[in-house]
C-alpha positions, -999 to +999 in steps of 0.1 A: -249-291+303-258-258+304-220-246+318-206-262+290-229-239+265-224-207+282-187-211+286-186-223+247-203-190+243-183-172+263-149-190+245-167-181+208-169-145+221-136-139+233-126-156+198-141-136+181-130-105+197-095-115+193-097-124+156-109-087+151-082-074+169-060-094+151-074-085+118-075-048+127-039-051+138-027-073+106-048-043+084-028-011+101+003-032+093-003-036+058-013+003+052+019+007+069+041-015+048+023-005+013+029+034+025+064+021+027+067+007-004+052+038-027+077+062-011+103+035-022+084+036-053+086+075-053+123+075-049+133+055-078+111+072-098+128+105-093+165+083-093+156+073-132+144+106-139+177+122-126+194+092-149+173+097-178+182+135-174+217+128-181+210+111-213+216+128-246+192+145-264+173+125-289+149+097-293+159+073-262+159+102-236+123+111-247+111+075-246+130+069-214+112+102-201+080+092-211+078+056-193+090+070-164+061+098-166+042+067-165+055+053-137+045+082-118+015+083-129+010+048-115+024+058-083+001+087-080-030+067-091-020+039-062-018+067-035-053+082-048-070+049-049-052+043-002-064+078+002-104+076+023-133+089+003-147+130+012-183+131+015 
């Protein structure tokens, strides 16, 4: 009997090492793929600015401008809020 409970211990153990390895794995992946998908993100904001560029002057180039200022904006808050904490 008492085999069976070390070797369930032993079986938990190894479990639960792999899980975190797993986990740890799955994580850098992620980080990885979301790194990924700003840049992407980062692109086609400077694409529509280039388009927007070409527009004439007047009230939809300024509007079309502005959202994509936005954009940015969103795309630089995302890669402040993946970036570690100083301190």
């Amino acid at each position: 009997m008492k085999l069976r409970d070390r070797d369930r211990r032993r079986f938990k153990d190894k479990a639960a090492v792999l899980l975190r390895t797993v986990h740890a794995e799955l994580r850098l992946k992620g980080e990885k793929m979301r790194a990924a998908r700003l840049q992407e993100l980062e692109e086609m904001g400077t694409k529509l600015q280039a388009t927007a560029l070409g527009l004439p002057l007047g009230q939809d180039r300024h509007n079309a401008l502005r959202e994509i200022e936005r954009f940015r904006a969103r795309i630089t808050a995302l890669h402040a809020f993946d970036e570690p904490m100083e301190g």
